[in-house]
C-alpha positions in Angstrom: -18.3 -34.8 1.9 -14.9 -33.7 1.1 -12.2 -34.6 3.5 -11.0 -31.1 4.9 -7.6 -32.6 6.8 -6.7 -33.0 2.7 -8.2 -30.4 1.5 -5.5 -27.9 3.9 -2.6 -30.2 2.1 -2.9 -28.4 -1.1 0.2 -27.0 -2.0 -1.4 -23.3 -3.4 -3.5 -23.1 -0.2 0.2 -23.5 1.8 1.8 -21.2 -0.7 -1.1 -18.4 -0.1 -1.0 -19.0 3.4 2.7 -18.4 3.4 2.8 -15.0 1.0 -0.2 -13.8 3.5 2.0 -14.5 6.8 5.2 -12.9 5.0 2.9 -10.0 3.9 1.5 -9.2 7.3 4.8 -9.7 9.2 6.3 -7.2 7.1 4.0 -4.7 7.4 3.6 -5.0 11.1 7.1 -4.8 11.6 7.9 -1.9 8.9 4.9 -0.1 9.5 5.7 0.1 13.0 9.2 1.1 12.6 8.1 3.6 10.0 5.6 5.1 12.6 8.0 5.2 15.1 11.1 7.0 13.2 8.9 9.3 11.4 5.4 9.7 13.2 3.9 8.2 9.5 1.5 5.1 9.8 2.4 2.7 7.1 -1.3 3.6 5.6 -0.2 7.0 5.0 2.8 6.4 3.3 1.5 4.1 1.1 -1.4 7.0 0.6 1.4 9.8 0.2 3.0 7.5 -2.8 0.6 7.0 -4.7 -0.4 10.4 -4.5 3.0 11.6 -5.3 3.4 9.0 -8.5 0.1 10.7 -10.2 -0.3 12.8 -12.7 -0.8 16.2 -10.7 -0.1 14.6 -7.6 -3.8 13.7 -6.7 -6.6 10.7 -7.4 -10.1 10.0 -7.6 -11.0 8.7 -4.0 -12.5 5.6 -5.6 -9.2 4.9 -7.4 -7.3 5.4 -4.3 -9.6 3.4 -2.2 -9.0 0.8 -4.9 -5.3 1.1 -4.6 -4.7 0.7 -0.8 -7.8 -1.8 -0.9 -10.2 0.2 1.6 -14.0 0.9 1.2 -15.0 4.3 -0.2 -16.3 5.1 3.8 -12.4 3.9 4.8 -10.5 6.1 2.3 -12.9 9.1 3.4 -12.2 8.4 6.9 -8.3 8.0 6.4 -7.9 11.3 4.0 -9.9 13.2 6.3 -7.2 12.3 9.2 -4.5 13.3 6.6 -6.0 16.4 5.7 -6.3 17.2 9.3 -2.4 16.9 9.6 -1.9 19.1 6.5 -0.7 15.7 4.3 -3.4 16.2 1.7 -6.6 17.9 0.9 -9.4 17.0 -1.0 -10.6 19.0 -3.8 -13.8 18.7 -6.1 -13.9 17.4 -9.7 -14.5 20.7 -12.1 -16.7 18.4 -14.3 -18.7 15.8 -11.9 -19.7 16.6 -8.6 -19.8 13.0 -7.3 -16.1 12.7 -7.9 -13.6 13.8 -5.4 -10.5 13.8 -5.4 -7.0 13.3 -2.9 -4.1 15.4 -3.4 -1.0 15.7 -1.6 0.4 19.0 -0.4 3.7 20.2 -0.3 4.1 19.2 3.7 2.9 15.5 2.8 5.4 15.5 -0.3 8.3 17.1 2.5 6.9 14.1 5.2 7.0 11.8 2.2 10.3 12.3 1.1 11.1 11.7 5.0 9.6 8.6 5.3 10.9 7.0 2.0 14.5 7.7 3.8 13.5 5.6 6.7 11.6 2.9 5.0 14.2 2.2 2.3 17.4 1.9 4.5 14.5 -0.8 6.5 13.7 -2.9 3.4 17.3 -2.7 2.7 18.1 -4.6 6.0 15.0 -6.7 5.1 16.1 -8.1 1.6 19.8 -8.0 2.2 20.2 -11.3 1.8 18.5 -11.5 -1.6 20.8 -11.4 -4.8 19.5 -8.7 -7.4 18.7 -11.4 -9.4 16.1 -13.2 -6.9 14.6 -9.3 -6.4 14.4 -8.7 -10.0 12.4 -12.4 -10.1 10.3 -11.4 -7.2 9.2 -8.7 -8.9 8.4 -10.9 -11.9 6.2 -13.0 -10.1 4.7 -10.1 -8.1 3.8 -8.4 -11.1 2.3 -11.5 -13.0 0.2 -12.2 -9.5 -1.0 -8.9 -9.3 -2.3 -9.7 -13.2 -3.9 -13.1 -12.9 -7.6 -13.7 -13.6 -9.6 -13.8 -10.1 -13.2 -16.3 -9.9 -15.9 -14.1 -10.0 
């Protein structure tokens, strides 16, 4: 039987551990910030920006319940909430009736464009002491992370 004290040594299983605290710090700590200044939950935004990026400002739910990893029943859930607020609506595929899709509205693309104020000037105070070098490496690594092979 494997010895688990040494098994918890492994240097990837600290490095994971550590990118997963840093993760979830920053989110609870922007995301509560961003809630607070602008009345937007950090799930929202994140929603609202992706939306925005797309072409025609809207996504298959599927795709965006890829994106913000949440379960088809999650994403339903969360754009129903949005759509109450007048963020986005939902709107039918002209071609297949099973597929739905999210798009943002002009007062989620106005709240949007107030909540990317407030959460840049934060990550700014966040990575201040980063050199544009170490960002632009960050960003490197992200990126090839995001890419790697995952088991099956």
């Amino acid at each position: 039987m494997p010895d688990a004290a040494a098994a918890t040594d492994d240097a990837l299983v600290s490095t994971f551990g550590r990118l997963l605290e840093a993760a979830a710090r920053l989110e609870r700590r922007l995301g509560t910030a961003l809630e607070a200044e602008t009345g937007v939950p950090h799930v929202w935004f994140e929603v609202l920006v992706r939306l925005a990026r797309s072409e025609r400002g809207m996504l298959p739910m599927g795709e965006l319940a890829g994106q913000i990893t949440l379960t088809s029943g999650g994403v339903t859930r969360l754009v129903d909430r949005m759509d109450a607020a007048g963020l986005v609506t939902r709107q039918a595929c002209a071609t297949d009736r099973r597929v739905s899709y999210a798009a943002i509205t002009d007062a989620g693309r106005a709240k949007l464009a107030e909540a990317v104020g407030v959460h840049a000037t934060n990550l700014r105070t966040v990575f201040d002491g980063f050199s544009d070098r170490e960002l632009a490496v960050l960003d490197r690594l992200l990126d090839r992370l995001r890419g790697a092979p995952l088991p099956a």
